[in-house]
DRENRO-160170 format. One record per residue (C-alpha): chain; x, y, z; residue number from 1. Coordinates in steps of 0.05 Angstrom, whole numbers, plus 32768, in hexadecimal, padded with zeros to 4 digits. Last residue first. Layout:
<nodes>
cadena->A	xx->X	yy->Y	zz->Z	num->NUM
...
</nodes>
This chain:
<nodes>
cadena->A	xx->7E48	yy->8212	zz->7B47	num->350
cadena->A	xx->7E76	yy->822F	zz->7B77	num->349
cadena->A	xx->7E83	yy->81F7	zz->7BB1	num->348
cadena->A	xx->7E6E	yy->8218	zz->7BFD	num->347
cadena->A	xx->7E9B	yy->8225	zz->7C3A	num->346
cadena->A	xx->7E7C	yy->823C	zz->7C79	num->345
cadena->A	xx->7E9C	yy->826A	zz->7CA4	num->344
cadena->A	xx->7E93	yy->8278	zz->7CF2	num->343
cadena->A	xx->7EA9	yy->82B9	zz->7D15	num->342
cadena->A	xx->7E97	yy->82EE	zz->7CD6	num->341
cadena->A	xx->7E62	yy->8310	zz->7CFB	num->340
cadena->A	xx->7E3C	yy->82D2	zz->7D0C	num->339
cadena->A	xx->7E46	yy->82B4	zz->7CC6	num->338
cadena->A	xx->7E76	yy->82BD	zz->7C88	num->337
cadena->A	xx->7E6A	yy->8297	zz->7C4C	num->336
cadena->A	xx->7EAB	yy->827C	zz->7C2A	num->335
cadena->A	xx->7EA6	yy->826A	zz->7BDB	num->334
cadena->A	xx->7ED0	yy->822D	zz->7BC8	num->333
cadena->A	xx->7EE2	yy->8228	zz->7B74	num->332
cadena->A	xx->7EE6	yy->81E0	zz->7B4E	num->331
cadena->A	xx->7F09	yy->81DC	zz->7B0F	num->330
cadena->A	xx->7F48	yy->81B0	zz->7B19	num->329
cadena->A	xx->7F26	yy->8187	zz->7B46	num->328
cadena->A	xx->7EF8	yy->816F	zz->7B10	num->327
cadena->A	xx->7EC7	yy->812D	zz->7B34	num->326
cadena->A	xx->7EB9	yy->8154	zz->7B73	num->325
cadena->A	xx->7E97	yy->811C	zz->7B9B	num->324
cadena->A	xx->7E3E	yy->811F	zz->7BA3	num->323
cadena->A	xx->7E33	yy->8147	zz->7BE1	num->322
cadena->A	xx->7E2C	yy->8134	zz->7C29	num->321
cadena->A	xx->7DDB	yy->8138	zz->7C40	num->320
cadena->A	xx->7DC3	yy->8176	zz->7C69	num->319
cadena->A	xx->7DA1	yy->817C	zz->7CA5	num->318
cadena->A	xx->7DC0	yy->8160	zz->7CD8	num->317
cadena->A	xx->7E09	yy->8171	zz->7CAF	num->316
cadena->A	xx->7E29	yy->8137	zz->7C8F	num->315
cadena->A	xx->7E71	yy->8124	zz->7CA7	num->314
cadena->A	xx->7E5F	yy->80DF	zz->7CAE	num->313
cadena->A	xx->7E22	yy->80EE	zz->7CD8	num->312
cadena->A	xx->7E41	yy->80DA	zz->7D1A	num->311
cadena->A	xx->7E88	yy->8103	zz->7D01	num->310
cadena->A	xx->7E57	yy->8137	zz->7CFD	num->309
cadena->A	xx->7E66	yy->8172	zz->7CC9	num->308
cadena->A	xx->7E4E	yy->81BA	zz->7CDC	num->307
cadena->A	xx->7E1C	yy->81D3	zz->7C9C	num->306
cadena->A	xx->7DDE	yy->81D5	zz->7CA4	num->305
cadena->A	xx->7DC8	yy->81B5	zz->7CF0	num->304
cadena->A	xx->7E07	yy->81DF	zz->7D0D	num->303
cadena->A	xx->7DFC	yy->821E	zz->7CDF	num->302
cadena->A	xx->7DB6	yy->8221	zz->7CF2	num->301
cadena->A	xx->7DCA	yy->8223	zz->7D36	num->300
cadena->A	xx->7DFD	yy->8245	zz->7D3C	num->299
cadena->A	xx->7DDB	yy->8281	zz->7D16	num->298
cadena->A	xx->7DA2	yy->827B	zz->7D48	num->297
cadena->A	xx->7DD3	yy->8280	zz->7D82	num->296
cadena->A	xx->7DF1	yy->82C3	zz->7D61	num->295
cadena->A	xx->7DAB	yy->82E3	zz->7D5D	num->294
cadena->A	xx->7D9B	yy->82C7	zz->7DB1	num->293
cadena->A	xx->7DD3	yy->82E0	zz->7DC3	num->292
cadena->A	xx->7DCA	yy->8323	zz->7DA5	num->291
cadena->A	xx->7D7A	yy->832A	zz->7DC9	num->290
cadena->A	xx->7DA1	yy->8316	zz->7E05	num->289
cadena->A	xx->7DD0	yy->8348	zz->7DFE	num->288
cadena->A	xx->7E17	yy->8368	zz->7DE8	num->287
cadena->A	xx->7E3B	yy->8321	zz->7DDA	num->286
cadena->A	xx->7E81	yy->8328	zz->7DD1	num->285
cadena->A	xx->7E8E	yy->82F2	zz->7D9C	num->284
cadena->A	xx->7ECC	yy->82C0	zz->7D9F	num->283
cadena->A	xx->7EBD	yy->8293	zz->7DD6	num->282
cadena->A	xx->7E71	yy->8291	zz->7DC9	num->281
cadena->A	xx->7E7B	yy->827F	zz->7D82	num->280
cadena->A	xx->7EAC	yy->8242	zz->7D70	num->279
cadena->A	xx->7ECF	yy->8232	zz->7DB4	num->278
cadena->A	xx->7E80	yy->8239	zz->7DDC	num->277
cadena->A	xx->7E5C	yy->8219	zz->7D9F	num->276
cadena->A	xx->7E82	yy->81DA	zz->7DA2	num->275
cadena->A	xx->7E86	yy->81D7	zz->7DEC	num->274
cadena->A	xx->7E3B	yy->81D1	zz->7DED	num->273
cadena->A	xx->7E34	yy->819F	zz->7DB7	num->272
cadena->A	xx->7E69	yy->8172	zz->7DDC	num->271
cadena->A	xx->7E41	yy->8172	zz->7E13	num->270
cadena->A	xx->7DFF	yy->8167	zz->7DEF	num->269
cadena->A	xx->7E20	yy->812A	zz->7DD3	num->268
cadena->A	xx->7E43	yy->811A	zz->7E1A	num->267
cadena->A	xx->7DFD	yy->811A	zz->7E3C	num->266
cadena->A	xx->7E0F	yy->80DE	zz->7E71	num->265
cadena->A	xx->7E59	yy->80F2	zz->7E5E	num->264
cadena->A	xx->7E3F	yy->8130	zz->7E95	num->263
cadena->A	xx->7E44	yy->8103	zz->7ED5	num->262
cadena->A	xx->7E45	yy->8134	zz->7F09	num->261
cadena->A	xx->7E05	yy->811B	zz->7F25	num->260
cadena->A	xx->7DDD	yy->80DD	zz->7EF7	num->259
cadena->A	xx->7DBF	yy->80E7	zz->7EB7	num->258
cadena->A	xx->7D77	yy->80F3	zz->7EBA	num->257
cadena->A	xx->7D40	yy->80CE	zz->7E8C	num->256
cadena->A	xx->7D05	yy->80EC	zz->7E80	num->255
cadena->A	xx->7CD3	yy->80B8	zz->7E5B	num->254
cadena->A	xx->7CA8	yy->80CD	zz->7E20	num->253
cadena->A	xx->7C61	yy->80C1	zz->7E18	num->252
cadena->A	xx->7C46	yy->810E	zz->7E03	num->251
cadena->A	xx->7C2B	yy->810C	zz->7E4A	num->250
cadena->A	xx->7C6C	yy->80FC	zz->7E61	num->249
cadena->A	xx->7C8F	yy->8136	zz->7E3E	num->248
cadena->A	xx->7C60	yy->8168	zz->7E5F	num->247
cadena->A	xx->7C6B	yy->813D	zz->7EA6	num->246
cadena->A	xx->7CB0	yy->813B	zz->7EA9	num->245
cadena->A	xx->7CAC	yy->8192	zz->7EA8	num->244
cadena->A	xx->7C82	yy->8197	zz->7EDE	num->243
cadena->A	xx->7CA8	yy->8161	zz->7F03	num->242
cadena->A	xx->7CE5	yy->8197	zz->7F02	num->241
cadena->A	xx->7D1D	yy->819D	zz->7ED1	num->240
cadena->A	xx->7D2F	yy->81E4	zz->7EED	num->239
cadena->A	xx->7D52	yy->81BF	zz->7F27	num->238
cadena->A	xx->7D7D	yy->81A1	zz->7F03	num->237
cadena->A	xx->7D88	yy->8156	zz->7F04	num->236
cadena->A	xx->7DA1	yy->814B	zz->7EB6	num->235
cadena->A	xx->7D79	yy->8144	zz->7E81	num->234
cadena->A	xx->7D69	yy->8108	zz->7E45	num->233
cadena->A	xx->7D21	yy->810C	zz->7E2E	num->232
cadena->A	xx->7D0C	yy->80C5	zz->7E15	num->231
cadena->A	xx->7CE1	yy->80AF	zz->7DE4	num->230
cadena->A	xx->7CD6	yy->80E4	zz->7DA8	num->229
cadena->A	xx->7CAB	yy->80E5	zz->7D71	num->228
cadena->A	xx->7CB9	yy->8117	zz->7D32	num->227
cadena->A	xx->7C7B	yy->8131	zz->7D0F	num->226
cadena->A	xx->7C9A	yy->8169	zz->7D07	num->225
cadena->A	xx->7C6A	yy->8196	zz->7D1B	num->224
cadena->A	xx->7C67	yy->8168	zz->7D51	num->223
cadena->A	xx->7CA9	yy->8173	zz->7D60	num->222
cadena->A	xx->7CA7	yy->81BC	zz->7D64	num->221
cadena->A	xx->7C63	yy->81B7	zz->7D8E	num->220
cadena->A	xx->7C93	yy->8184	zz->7DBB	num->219
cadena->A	xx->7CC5	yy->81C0	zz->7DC6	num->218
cadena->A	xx->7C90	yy->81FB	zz->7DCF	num->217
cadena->A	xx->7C79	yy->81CA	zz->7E04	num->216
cadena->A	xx->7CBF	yy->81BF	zz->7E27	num->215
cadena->A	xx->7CCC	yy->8214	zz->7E20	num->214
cadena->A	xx->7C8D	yy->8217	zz->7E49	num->213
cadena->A	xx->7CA8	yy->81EC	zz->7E7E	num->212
cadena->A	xx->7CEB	yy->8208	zz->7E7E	num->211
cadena->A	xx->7CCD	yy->8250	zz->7E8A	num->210
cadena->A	xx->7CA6	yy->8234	zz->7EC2	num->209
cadena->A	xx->7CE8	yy->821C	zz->7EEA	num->208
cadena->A	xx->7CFB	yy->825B	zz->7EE3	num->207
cadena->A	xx->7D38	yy->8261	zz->7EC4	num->206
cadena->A	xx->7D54	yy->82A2	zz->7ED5	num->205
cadena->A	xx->7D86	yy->82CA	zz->7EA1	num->204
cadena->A	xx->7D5C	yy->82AC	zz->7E64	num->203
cadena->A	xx->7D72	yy->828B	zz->7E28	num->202
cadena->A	xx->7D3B	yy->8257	zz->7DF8	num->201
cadena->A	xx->7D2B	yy->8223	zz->7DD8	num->200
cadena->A	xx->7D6A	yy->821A	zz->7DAC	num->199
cadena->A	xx->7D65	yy->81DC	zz->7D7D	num->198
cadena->A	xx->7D9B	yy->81B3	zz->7D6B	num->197
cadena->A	xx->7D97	yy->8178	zz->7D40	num->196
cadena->A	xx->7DC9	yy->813B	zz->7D4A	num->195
cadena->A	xx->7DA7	yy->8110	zz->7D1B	num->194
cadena->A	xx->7D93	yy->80D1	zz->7D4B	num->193
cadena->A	xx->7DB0	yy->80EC	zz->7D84	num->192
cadena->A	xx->7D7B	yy->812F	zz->7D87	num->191
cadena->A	xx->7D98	yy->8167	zz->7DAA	num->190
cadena->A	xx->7D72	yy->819E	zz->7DD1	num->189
cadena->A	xx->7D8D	yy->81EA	zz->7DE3	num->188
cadena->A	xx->7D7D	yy->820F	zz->7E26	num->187
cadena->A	xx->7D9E	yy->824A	zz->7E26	num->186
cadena->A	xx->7DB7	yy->8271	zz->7E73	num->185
cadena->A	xx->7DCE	yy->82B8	zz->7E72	num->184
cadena->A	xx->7E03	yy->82CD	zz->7E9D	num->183
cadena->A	xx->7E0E	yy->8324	zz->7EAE	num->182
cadena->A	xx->7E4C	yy->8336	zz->7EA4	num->181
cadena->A	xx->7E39	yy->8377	zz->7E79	num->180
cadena->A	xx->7E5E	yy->835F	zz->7E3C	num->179
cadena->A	xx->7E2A	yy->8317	zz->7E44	num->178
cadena->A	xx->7E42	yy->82D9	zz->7E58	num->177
cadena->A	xx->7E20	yy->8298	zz->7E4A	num->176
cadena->A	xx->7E11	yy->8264	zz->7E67	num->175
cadena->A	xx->7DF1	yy->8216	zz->7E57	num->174
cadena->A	xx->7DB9	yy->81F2	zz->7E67	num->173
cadena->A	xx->7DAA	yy->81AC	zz->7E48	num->172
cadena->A	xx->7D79	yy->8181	zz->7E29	num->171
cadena->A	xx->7D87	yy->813E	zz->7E04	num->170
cadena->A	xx->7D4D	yy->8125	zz->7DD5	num->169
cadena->A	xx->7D4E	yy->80DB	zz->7DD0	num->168
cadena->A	xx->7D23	yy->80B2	zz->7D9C	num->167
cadena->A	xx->7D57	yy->80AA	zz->7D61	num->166
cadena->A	xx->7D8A	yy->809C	zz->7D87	num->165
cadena->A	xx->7D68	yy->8059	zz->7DB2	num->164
cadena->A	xx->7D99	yy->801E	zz->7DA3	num->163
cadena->A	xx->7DD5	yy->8052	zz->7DA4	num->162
cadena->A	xx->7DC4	yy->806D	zz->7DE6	num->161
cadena->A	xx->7DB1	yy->8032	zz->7E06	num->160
cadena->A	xx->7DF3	yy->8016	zz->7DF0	num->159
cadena->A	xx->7E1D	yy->804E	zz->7E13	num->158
cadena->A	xx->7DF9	yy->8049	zz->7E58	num->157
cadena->A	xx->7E02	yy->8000	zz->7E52	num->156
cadena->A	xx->7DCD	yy->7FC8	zz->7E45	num->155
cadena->A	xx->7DB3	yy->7F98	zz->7E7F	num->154
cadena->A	xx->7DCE	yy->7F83	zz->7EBB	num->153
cadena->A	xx->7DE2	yy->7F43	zz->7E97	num->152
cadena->A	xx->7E24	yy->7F57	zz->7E75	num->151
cadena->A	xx->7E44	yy->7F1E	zz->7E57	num->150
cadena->A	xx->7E84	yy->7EFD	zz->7E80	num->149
cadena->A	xx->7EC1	yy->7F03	zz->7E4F	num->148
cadena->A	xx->7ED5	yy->7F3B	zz->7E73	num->147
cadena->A	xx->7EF8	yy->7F73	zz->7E43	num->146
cadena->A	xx->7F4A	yy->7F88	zz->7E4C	num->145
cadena->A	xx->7F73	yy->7F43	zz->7E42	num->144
cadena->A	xx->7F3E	yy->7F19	zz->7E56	num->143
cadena->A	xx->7F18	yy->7F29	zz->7E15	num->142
cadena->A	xx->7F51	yy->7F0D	zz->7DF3	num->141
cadena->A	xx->7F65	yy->7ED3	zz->7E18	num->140
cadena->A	xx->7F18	yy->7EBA	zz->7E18	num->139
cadena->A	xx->7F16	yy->7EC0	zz->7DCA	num->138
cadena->A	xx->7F4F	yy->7E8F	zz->7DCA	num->137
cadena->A	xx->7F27	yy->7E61	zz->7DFD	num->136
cadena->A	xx->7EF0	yy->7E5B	zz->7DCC	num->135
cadena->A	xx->7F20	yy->7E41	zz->7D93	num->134
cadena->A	xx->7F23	yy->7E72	zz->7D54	num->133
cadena->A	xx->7F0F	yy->7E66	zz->7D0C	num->132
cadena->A	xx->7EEA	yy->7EA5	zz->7CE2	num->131
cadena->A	xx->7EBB	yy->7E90	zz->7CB7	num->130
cadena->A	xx->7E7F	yy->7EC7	zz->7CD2	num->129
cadena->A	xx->7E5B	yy->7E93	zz->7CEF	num->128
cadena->A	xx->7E8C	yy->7E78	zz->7D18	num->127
cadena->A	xx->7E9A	yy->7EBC	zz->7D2C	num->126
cadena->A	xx->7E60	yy->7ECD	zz->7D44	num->125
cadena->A	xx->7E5C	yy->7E89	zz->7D68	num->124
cadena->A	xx->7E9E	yy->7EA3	zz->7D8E	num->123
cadena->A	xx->7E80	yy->7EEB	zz->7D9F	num->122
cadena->A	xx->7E49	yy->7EB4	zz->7DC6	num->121
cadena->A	xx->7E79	yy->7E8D	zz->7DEA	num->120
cadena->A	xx->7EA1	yy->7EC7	zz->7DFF	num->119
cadena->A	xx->7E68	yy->7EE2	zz->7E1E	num->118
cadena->A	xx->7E37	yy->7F18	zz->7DF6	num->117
cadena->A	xx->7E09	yy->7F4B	zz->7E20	num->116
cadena->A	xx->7E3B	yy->7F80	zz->7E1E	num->115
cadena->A	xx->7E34	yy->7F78	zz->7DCC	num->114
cadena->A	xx->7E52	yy->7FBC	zz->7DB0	num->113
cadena->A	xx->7E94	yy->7FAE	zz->7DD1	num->112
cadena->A	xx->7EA0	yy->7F60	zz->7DD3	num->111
cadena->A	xx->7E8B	yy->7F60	zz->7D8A	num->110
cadena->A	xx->7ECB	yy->7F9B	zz->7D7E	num->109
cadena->A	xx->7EF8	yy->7F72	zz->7DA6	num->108
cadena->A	xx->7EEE	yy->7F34	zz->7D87	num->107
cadena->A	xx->7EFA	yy->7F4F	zz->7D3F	num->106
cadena->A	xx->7F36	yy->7F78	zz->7D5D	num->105
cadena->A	xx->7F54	yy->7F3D	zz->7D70	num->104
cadena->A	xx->7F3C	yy->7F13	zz->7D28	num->103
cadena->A	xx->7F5E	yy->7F4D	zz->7D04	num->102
cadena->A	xx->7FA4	yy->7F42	zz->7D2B	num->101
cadena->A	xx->7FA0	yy->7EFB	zz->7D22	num->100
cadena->A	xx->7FAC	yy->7ED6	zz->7D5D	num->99
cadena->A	xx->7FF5	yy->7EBF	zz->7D69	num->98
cadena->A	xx->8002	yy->7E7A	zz->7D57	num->97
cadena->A	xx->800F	yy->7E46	zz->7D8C	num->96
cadena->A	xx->805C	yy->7E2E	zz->7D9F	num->95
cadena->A	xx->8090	yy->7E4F	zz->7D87	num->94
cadena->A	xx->808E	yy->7E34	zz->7D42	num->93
cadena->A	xx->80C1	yy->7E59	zz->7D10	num->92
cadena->A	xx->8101	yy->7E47	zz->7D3A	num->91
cadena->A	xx->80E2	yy->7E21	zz->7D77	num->90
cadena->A	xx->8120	yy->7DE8	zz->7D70	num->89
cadena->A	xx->814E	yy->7E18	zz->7D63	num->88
cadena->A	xx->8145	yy->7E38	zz->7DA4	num->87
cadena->A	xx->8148	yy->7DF3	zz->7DCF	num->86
cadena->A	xx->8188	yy->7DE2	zz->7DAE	num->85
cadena->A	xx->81AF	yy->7E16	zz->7DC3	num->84
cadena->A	xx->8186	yy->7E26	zz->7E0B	num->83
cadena->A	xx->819E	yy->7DD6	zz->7E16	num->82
cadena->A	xx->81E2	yy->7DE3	zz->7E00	num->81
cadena->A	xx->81EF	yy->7E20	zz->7E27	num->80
cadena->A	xx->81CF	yy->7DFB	zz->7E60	num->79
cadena->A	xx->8202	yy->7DBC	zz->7E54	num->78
cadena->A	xx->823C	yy->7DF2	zz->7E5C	num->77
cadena->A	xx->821C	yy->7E16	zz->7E99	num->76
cadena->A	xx->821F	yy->7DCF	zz->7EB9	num->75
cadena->A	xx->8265	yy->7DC2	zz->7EA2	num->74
cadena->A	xx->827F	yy->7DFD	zz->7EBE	num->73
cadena->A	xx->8255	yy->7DF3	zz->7F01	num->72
cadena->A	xx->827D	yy->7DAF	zz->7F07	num->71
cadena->A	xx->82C1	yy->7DD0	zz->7EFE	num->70
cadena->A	xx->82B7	yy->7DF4	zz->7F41	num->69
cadena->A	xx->82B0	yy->7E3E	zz->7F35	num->68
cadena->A	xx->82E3	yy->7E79	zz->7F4C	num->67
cadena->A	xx->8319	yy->7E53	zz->7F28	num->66
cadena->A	xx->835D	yy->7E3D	zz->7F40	num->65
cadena->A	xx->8370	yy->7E07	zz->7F18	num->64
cadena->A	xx->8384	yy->7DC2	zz->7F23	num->63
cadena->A	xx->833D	yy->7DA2	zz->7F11	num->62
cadena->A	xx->8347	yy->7DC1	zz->7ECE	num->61
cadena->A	xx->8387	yy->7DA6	zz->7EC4	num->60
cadena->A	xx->836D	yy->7D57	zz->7EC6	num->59
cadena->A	xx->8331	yy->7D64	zz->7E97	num->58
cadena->A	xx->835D	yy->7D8D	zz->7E65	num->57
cadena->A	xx->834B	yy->7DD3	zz->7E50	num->56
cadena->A	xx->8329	yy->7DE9	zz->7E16	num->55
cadena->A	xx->82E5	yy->7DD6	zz->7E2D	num->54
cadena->A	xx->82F6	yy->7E03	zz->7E65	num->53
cadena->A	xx->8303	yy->7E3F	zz->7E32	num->52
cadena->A	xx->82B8	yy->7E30	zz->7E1C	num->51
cadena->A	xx->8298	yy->7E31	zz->7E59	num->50
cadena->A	xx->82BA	yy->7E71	zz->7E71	num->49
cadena->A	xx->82A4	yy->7E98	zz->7E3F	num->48
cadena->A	xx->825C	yy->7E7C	zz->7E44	num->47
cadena->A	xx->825F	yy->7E8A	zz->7E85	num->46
cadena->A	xx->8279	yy->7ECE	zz->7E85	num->45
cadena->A	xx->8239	yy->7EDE	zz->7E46	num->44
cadena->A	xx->8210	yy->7EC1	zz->7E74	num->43
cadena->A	xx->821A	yy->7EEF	zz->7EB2	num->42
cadena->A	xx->8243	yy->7EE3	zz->7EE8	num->41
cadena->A	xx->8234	yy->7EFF	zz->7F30	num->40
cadena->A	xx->8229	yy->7EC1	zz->7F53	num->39
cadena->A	xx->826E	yy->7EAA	zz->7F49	num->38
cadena->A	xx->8286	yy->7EE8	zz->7F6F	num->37
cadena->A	xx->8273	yy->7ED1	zz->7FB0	num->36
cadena->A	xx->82AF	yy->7ED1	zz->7FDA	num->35
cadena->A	xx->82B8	yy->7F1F	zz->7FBC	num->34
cadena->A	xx->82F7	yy->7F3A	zz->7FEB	num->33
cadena->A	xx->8314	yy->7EF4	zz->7FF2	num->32
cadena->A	xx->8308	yy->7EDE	zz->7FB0	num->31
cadena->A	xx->8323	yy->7F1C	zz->7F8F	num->30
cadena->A	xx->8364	yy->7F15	zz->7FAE	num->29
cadena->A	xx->8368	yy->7ECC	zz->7F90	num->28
cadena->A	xx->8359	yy->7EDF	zz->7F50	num->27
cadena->A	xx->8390	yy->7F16	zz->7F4A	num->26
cadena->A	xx->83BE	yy->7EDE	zz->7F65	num->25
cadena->A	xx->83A4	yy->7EB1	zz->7F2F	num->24
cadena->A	xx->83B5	yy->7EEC	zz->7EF4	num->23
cadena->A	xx->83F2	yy->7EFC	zz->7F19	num->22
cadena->A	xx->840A	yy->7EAD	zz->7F0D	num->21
cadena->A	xx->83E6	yy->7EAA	zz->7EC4	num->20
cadena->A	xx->8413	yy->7EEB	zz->7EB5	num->19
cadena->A	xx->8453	yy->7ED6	zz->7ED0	num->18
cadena->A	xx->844C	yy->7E90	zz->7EAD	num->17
cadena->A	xx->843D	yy->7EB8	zz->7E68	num->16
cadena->A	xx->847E	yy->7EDF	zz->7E7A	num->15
cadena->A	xx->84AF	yy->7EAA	zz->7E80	num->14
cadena->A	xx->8496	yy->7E89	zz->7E34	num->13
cadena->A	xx->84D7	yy->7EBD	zz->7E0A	num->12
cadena->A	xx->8507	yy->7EB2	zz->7E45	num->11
cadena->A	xx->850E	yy->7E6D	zz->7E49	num->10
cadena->A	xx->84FF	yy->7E49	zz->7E8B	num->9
cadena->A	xx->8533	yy->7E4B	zz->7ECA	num->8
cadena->A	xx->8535	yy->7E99	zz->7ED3	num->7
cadena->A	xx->84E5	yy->7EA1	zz->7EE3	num->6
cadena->A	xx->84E6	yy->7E67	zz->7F13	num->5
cadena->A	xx->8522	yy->7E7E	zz->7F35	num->4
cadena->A	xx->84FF	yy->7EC8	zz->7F3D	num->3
cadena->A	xx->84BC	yy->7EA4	zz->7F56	num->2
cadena->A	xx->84E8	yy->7E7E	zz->7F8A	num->1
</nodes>
């Protein structure tokens, strides 16, 4: 019958039937291996096929085989419409404005050095400040990575230190190695407020009475000075004993102890420690105590004299930043070599 069909009509149009009839039978094999094909379509197939049904008249599309019923084509055509219209209708005003990035990072940094503030309160600031945002928009943002709930346990670890710098000492022990192998241990002193180091003292057994006499030779420094101090930040070693609370508490400061294995309790003598250790003590082969003790006083005068402090603004403890080089094209840099040539220090030729 197919080869009568294909000889009756005219031979240049025979093949277009031929190819809509393999076409369907293709379809229909794929129907009965995939019954459920119709859920596999992706937009871009139903828009496709949308648009060639639109093509088609009512009355012929209900003849044809098709894997989808002709009301599911005219359903996916009326969404295409809908998603149409609906995107050109929130062209340039999707919805509420985004925040401003400044006024984020506004809210964020109040949130941050204020534990005690709510959202209510960081929003008041920023009333006051001229800066217009809704309550509930300053709640989205600290919900996002910072509780909007204040703090009421009291201040931070990290904001006691910063409210109270310039009245905390921080003591520490650290080691050192000697060519012989035998360990030595120095006991140096911070202070937060200008980041001063002093070394008290290195010893290869520290008695618990050697740290009590190096704590007095400490406070007659200080007093000689006439620098007060409130509170003696340590950790729990043994060597810190009550003999030793009790010379700093009689000169009315408070010990405070970081807790165990928590050493970002004393990060700034921390990071003091591994400063020296990668700029002098790692490079030099120290002979003695009596030559660890020279090299440790070098550090140290050329850490409160010269080292820059990010803290300080890149000023040295004891020593101001200069006035700018006005001439660049007549300025000379003279290098001073310290500790044997390990650390340098770079000075402006007058």
């Amino acid at each position: 019958m197919a080869i009568s069909y294909t000889t009756s009509r005219d031979a240049a149009e025979w093949w277009k039937d031929a190819e809509i009839l393999m076409l369907r039978h293709q379809l229909a094999v794929a129907e009965r291996q995939r019954p459920r094909a119709h859920s596999r379509l992706t937009w871009p197939d139903r828009a496709w096929l949308a648009l060639l049904a639109r093509t088609v008249p009512a009355e012929r599309l209900a003849a044809m085989r098709l894997i989808v019923t002709p009301g599911t084509i005219v359903r996916w055509h009326r969404d295409i419409v809908r998603r149409r219209w609906a995107r050109r209708s929130r062209r340039g005003r999707s919805g509420r404005p985004a925040t401003h990035r400044k006024v984020r990072s506004a809210v964020l940094r109040l949130a941050r050095e204020n534990e005690s503030w709510g959202y209510r309160r960081i929003h008041g600031e920023l009333a006051g400040l001229g800066i217009t945002v809704a309550p509930s928009t300053v709640w989205q943002i600290l919900d996002a990575g910072i509780s909007p709930v204040p703090r009421r346990d009291g201040p931070g670890w990290a904001e006691f230190l910063r409210s109270q710098a310039q009245g905390i000492l921080a003591l520490d022990f650290f080691t050192a190695g000697l060519l012989n192998g035998a360990k030595v241990y120095v006991l140096a002193v911070i202070e937060h407020g200008t980041r001063r180091v002093r070394i008290l003292g290195a010893t290869g057994h520290p008695a618990q009475s050697w740290v009590v006499q190096q704590a007095r030779n400490l406070l007659m420094d200080l007093d000689d000075a006439g620098m007060g101090v409130k509170f003696i930040l340590c950790d729990r070693d043994a060597s810190f004993s009550a003999a030793f609370d009790a010379v700093f508490q009689a000169a009315g400061a408070r010990v405070v102890r970081s807790a165990v294995q928590a050493p970002r309790m004393n990060a700034i003598m921390e990071r003091w420690v591994g400063s020296c250790r990668r700029e002098l003590l790692d490079r030099t082969l120290i002979w003695n105590q009596r030559h660890l003790m020279t090299v440790l006083r070098e550090y140290e005068d050329f850490s409160n004299t010269h080292r820059p402090h990010r803290t300080l603004n890149q000023a040295a403890p004891l020593r101001p930043l200069p006035d700018g080089v006005t001439d660049l094209d007549h300025f000379r840099v003279l290098r001073r070599d310290r500790a044997g040539g390990v650390i340098h220090e770079y000075h402006l030729v007058a």
